[in-house]
VOLUM-304985 format. One record per atom (N, C-alpha, C): residue number from 1; residue in one letter; atom name; x, y, z. Coordinates in steps of 0.05 Angstrom, whole numbers, plus 5000, padded with zeros to 4 digits. Atoms other than C-alpha are relative to their C-alpha. Example, Ala and Ser with C-alpha at 12.3 -4.5 7.8 and 13.67 -1.06 7.14 Angstrom:
! VOLUM-304985
(node 1; 'A'; 'N'; (5018; 4976; 5000));
(node 1; 'A'; 'CA'; (5246; 4910; 5156));
(node 1; 'A'; 'C'; (5018; 5024; 5000));
(node 2; 'S'; 'N'; (4984; 4976; 4999));
(node 2; 'S'; 'CA'; (5273; 4979; 5143));
(node 2; 'S'; 'C'; (4985; 5022; 5014));
***
This chain:
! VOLUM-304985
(node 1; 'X'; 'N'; (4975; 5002; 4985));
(node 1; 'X'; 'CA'; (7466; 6725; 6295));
(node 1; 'X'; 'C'; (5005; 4971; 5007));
(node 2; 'X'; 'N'; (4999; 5027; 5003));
(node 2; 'X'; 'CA'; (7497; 6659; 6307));
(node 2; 'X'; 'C'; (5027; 5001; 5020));
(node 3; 'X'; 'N'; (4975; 5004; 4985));
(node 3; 'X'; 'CA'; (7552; 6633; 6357));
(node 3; 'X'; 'C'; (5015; 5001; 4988));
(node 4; 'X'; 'N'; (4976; 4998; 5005));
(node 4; 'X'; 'CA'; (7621; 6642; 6354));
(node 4; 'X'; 'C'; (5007; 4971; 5009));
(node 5; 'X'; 'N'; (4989; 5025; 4987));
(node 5; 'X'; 'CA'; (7658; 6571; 6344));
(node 5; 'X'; 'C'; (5025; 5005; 5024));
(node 6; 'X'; 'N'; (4978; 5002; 4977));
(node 6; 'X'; 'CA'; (7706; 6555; 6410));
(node 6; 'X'; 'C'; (5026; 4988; 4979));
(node 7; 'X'; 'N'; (4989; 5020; 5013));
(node 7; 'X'; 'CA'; (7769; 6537; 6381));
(node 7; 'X'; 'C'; (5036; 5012; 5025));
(node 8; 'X'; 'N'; (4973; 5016; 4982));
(node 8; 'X'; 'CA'; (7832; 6503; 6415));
(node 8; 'X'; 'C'; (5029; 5004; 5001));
(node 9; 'X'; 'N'; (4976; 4989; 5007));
(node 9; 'X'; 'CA'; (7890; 6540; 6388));
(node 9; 'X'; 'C'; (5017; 5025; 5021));
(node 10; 'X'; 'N'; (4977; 4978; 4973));
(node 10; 'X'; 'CA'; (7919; 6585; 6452));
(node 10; 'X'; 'C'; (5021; 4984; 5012));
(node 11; 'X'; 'N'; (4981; 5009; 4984));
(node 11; 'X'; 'CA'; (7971; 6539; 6466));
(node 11; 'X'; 'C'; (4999; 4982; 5017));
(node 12; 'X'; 'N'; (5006; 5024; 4982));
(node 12; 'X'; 'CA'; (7937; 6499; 6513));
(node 12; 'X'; 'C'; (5001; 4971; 4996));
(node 13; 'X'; 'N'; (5001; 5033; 4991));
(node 13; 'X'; 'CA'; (7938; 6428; 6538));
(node 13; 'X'; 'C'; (4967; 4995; 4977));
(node 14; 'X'; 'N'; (5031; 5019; 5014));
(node 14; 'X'; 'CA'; (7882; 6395; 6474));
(node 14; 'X'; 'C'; (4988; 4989; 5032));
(node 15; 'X'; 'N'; (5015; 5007; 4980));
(node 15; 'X'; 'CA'; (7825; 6378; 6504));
(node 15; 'X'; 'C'; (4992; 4960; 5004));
(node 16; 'X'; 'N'; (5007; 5038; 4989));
(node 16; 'X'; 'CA'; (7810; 6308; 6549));
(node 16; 'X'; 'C'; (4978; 4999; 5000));
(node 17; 'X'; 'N'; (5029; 5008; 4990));
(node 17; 'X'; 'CA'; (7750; 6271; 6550));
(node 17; 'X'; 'C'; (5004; 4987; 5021));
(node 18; 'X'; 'N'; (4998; 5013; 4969));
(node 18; 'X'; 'CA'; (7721; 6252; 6616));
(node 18; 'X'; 'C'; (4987; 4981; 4992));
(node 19; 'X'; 'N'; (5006; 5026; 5004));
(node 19; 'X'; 'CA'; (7722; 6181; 6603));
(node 19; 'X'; 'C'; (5017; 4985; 5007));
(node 20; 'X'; 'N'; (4984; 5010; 4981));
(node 20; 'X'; 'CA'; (7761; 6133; 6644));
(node 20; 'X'; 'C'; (5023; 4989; 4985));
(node 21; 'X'; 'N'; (4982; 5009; 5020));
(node 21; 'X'; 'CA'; (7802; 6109; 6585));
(node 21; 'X'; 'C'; (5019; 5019; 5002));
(node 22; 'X'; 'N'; (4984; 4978; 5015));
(node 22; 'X'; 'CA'; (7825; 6178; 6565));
(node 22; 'X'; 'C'; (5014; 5013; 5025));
(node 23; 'X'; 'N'; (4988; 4992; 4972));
(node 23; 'X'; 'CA'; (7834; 6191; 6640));
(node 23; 'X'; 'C'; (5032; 4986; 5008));
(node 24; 'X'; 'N'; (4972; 5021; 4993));
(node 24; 'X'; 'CA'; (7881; 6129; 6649));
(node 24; 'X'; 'C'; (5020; 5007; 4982));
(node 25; 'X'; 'N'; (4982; 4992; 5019));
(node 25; 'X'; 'CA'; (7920; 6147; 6583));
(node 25; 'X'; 'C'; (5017; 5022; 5008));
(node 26; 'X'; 'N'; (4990; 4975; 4992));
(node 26; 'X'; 'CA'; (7941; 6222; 6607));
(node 26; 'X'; 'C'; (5015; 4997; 5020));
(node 27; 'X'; 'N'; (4987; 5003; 4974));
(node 27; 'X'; 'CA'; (7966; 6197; 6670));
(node 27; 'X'; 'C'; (5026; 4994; 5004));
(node 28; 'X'; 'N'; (4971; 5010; 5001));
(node 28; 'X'; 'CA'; (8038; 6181; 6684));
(node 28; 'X'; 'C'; (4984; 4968; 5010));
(node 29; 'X'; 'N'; (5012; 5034; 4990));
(node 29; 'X'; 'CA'; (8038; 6093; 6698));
(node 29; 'X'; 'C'; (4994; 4998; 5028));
(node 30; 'X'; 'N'; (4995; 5007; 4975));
(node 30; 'X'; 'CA'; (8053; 6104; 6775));
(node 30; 'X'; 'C'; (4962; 5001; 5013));
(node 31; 'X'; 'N'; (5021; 4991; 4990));
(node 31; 'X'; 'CA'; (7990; 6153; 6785));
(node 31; 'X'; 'C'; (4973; 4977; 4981));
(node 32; 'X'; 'N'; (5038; 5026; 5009));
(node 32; 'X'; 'CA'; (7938; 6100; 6734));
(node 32; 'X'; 'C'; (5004; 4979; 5010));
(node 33; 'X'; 'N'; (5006; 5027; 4991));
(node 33; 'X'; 'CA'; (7946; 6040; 6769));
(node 33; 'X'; 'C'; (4979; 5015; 5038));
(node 34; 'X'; 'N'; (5015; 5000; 4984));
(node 34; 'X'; 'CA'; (7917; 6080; 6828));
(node 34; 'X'; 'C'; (4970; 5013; 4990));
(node 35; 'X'; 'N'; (5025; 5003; 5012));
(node 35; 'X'; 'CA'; (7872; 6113; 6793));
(node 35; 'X'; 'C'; (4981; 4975; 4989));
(node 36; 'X'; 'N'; (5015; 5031; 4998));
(node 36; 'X'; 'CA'; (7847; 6039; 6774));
(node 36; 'X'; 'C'; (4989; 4989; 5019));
(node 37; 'X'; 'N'; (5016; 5002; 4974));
(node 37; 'X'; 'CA'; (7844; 6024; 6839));
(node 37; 'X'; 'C'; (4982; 5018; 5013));
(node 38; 'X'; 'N'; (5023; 4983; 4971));
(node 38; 'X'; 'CA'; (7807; 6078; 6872));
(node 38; 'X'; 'C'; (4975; 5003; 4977));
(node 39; 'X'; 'N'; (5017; 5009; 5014));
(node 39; 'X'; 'CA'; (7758; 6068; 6804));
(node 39; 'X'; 'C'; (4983; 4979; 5010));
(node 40; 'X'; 'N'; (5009; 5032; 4995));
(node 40; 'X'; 'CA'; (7753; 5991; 6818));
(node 40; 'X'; 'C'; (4983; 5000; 5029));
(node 41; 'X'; 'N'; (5004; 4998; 4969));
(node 41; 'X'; 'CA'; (7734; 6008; 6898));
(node 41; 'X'; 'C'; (4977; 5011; 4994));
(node 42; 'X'; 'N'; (5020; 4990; 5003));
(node 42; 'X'; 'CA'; (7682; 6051; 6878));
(node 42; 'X'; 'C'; (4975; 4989; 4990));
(node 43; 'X'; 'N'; (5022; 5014; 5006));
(node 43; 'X'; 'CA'; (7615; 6043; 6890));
(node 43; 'X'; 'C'; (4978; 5029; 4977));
(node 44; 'X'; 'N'; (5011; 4999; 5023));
(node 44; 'X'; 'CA'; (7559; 6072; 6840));
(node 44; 'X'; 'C'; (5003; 5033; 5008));
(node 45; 'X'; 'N'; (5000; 4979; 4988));
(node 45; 'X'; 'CA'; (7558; 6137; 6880));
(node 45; 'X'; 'C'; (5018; 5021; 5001));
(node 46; 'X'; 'N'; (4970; 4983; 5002));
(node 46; 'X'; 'CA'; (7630; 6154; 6879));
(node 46; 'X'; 'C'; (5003; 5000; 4975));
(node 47; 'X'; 'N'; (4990; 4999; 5031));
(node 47; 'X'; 'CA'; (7643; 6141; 6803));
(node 47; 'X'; 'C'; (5013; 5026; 4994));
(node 48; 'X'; 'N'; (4997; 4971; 5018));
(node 48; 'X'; 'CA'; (7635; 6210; 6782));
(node 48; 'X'; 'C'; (5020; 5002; 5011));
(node 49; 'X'; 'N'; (4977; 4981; 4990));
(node 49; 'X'; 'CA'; (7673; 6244; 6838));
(node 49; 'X'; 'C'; (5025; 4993; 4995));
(node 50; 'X'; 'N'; (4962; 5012; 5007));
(node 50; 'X'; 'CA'; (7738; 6196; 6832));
(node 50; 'X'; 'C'; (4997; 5004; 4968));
(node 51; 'X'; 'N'; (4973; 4990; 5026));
(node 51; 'X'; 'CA'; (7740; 6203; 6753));
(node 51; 'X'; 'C'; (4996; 5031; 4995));
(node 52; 'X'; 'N'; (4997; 4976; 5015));
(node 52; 'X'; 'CA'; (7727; 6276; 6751));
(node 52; 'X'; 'C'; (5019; 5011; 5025));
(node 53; 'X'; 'N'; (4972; 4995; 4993));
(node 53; 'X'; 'CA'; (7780; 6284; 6809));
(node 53; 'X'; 'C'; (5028; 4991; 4986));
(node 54; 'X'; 'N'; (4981; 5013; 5013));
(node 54; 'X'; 'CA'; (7828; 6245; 6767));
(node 54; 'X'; 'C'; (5006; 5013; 4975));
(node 55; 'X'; 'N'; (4997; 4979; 5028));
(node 55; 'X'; 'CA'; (7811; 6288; 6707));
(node 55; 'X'; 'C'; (5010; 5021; 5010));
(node 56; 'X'; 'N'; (4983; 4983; 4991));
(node 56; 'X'; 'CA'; (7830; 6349; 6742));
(node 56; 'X'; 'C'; (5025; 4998; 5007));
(node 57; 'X'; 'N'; (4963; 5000; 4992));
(node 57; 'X'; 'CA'; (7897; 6318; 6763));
(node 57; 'X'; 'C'; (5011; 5004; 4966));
(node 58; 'X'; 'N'; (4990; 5001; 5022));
(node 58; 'X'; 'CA'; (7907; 6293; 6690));
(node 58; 'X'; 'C'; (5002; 5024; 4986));
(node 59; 'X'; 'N'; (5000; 4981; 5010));
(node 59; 'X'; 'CA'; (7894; 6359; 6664));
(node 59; 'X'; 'C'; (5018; 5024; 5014));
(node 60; 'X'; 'N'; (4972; 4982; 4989));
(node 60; 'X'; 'CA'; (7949; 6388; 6714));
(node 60; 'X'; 'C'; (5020; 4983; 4989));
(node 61; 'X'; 'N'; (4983; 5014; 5020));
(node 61; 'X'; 'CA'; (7994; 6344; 6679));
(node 61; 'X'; 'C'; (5005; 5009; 4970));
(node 62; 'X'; 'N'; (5006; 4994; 5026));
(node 62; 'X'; 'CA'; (7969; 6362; 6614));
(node 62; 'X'; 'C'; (5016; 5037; 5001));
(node 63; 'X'; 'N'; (5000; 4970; 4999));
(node 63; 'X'; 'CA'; (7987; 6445; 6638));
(node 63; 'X'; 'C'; (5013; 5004; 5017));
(node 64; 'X'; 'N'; (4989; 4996; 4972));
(node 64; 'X'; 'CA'; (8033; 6444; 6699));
(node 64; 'X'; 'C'; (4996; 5027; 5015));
(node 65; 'X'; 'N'; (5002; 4983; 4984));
(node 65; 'X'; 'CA'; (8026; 6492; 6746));
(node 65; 'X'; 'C'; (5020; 5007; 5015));
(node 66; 'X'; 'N'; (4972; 5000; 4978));
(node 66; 'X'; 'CA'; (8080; 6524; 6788));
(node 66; 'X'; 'C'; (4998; 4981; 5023));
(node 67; 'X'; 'N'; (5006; 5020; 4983));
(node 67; 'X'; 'CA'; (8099; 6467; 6833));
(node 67; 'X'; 'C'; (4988; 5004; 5030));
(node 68; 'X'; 'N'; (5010; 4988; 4980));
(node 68; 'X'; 'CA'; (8085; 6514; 6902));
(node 68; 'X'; 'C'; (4964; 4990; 4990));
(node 69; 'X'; 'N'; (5021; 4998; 5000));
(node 69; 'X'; 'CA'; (8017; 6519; 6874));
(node 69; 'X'; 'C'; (4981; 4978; 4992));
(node 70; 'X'; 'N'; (5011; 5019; 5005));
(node 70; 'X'; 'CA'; (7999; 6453; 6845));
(node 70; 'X'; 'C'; (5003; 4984; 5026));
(node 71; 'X'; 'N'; (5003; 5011; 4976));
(node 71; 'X'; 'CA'; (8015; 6427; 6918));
(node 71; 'X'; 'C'; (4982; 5006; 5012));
(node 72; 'X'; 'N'; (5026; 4980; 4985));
(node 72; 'X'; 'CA'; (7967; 6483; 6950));
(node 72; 'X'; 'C'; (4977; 4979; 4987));
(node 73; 'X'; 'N'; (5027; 5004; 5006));
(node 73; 'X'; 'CA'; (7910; 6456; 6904));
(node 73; 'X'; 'C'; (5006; 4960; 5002));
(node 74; 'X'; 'N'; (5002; 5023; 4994));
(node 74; 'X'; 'CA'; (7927; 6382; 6914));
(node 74; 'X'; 'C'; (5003; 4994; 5032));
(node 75; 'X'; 'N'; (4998; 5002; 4978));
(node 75; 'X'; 'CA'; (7937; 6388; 6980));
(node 75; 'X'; 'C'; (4974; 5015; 5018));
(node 76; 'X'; 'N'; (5026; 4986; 4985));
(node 76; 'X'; 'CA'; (7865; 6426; 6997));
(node 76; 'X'; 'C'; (5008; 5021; 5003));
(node 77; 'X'; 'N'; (4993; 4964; 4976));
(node 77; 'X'; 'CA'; (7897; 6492; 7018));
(node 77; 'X'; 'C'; (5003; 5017; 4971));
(node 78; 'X'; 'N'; (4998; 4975; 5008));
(node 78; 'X'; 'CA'; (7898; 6535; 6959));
(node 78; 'X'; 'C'; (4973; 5020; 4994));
(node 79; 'X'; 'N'; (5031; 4974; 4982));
(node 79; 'X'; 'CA'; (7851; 6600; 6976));
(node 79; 'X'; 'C'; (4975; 4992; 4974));
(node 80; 'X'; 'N'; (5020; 5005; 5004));
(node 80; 'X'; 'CA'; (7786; 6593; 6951));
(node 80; 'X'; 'C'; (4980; 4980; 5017));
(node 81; 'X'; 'N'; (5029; 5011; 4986));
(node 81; 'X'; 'CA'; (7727; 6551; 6965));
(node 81; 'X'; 'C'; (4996; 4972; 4975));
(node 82; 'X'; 'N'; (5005; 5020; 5003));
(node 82; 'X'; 'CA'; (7713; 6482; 6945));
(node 82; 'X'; 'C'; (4986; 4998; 4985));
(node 83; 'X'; 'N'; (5030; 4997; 5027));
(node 83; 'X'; 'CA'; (7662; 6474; 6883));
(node 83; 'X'; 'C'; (4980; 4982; 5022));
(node 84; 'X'; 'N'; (5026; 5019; 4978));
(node 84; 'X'; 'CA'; (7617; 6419; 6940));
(node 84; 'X'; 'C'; (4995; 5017; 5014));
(node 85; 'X'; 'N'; (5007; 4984; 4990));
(node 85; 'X'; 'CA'; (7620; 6477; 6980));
(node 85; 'X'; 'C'; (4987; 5017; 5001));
(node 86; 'X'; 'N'; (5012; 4982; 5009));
(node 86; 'X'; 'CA'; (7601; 6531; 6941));
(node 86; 'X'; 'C'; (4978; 4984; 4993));
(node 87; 'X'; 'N'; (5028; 5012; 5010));
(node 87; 'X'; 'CA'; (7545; 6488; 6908));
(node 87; 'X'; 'C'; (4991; 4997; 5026));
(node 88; 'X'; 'N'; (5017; 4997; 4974));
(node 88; 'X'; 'CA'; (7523; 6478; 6976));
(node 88; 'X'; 'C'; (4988; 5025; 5017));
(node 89; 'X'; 'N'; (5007; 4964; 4993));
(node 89; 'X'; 'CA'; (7521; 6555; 7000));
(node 89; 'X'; 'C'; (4985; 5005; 4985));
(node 90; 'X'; 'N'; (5029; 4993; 5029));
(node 90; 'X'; 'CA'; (7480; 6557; 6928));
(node 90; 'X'; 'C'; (4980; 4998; 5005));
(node 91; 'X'; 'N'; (5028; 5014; 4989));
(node 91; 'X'; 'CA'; (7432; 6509; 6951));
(node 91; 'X'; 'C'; (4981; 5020; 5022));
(node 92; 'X'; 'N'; (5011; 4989; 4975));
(node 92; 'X'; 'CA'; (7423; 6533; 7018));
(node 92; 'X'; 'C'; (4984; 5033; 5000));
(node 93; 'X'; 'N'; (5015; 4983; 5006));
(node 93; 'X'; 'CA'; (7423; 6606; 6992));
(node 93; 'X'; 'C'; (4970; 5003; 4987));
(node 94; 'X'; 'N'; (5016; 4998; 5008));
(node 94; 'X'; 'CA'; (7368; 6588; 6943));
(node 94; 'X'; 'C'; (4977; 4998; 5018));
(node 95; 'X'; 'N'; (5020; 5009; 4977));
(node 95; 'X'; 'CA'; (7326; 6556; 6998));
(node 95; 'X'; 'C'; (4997; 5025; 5017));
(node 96; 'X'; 'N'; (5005; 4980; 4981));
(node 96; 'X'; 'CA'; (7330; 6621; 7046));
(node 96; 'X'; 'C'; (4978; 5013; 4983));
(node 97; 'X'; 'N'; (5006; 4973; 5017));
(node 97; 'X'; 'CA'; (7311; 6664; 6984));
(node 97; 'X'; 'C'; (4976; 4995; 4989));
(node 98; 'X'; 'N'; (5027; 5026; 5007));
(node 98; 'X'; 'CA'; (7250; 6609; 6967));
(node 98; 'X'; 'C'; (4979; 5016; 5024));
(node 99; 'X'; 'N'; (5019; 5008; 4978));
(node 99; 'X'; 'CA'; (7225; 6615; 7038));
(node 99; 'X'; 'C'; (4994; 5036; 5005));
(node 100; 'X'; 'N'; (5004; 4978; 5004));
(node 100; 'X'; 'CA'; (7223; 6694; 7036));
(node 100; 'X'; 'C'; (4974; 5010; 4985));
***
């Protein structure tokens, strides 16, 4: 038995690489010059988080979203739970379930 290849053809937004180039490219000009800046500011620690928040914008670009709802999730408020969050509940769960 052997995997099934993934392939790219549903219509969707092709796929971005998370690489700061390909990040800055997707972007409208207004939003990459800040993305540059909040790059350039960053220290070794933040890297990731600012370009893989930047990738998720670019990739709402790439796929719009109804504009109600692309506000909700750029603005923190649409329902769910945070991925830092959940990975943190993870953690913590695993540790209870450790110490059991």
């Amino acid at each position: 038995m052997s995997a099934q290849p993934v392939h790219h053809g549903d219509g969707g937004p092709p796929p971005l690489p998370r690489t700061q180039n390909a990040v800055a490219a997707a972007l409208p000009p207004a939003d990459r010059m800040e993305f540059y800046r909040e790059m350039g500011e960053a220290d070794e620690t933040e890297l990731l988080g600012v370009l893989r928040r930047w990738w998720l914008r670019a990739r709402l670009y790439a796929d719009p979203l109804p504009d109600d709802v692309r506000t909700d999730i750029e603005a923190g408020t649409a329902p769910g739970h945070a991925a830092g969050a959940a990975l943190r509940q993870a953690a913590a769960d695993r540790e209870t379930s450790a110490g059991e």
